[in-house]
C-alpha positions in Angstrom: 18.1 14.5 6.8 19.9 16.4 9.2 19.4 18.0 13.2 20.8 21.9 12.6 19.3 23.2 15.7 17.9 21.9 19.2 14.3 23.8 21.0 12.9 23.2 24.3 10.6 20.9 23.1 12.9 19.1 20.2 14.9 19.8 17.1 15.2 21.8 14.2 15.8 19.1 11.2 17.2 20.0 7.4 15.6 17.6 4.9 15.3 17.0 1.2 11.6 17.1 -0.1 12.2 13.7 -1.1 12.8 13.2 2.6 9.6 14.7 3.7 7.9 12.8 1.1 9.1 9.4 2.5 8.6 10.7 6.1 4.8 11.3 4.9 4.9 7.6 3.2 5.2 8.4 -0.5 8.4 8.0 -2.8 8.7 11.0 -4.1 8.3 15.1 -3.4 5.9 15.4 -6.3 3.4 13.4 -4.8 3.2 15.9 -2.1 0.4 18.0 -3.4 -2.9 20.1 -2.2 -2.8 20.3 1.8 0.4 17.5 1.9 2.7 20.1 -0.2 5.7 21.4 2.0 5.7 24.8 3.4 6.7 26.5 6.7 4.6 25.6 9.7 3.6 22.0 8.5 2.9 19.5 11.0 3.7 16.0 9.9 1.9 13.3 12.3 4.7 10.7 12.3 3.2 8.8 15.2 0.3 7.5 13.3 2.8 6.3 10.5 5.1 4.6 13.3 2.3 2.9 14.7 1.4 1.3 11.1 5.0 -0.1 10.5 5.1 -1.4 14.2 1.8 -3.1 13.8 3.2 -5.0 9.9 6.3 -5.6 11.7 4.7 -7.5 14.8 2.2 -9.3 12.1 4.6 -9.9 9.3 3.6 -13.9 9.5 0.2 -13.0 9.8 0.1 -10.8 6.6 2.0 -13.1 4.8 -0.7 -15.6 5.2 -3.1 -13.3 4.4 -1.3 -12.5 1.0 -1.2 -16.3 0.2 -4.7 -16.9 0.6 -5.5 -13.5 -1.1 -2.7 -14.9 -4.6 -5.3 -18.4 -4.4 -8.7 -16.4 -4.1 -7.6 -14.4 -7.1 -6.4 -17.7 -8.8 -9.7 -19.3 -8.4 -11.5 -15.8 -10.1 -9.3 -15.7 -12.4 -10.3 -19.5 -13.7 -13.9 -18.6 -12.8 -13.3 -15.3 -15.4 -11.5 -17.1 -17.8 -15.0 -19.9 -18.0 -17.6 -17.5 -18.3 -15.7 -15.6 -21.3 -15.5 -18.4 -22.7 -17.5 -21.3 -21.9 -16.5 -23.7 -24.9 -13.3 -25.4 -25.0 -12.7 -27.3 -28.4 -15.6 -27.9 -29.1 -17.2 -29.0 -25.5 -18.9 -27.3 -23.2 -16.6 -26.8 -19.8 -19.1 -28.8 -17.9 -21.2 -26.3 -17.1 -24.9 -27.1 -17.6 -27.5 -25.0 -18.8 -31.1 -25.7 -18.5 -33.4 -26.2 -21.8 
């Protein structure tokens, strides 16, 4: 990206697509489709995307956390999953009990 020019209220910048696709958080300009695709006389809202990497940054411990507990709930579905598909192990029942 690059400044080419300077208004009263700010500055005129020259950037890739790729560029305004990352500004608008995606990876690449053809995700940029619909009411998102480039043209003359967008307005990107980069304050709202600021805001949402300031408030990760400030929590990273917190979200980390939150990813470790979220890795041992799926753990615990995944075992609960893997019983009810298939409820008998070698021959025995997994310890579950069903009534007569």
């Amino acid at each position: 990206m690059k400044i080419i020019g300077q208004t009263k209220g700010g500055y005129i910048l020259e950037a890739s697509g790729d560029e305004l696709a990352n500004i608008c958080g995606y990876s690449y300009s053809n995700e940029l489709k619909g009411s998102n695709t480039p043209c003359i006389g967008l307005t990107i809202q980069v304050w709202p995307l600021y805001e949402a990497l300031q408030f990760s940054r400030k929590r990273k411990a917190e979200i980390a956390h939150l990813a470790e507990s979220l890795r041992k709930i799926a753990k615990r579905v995944d075992t609960i999953n893997e019983v009810l598909a298939n409820p008998i192990i070698n021959g025995k029942e997994t310890g579950i009990e069903v009534g007569d």
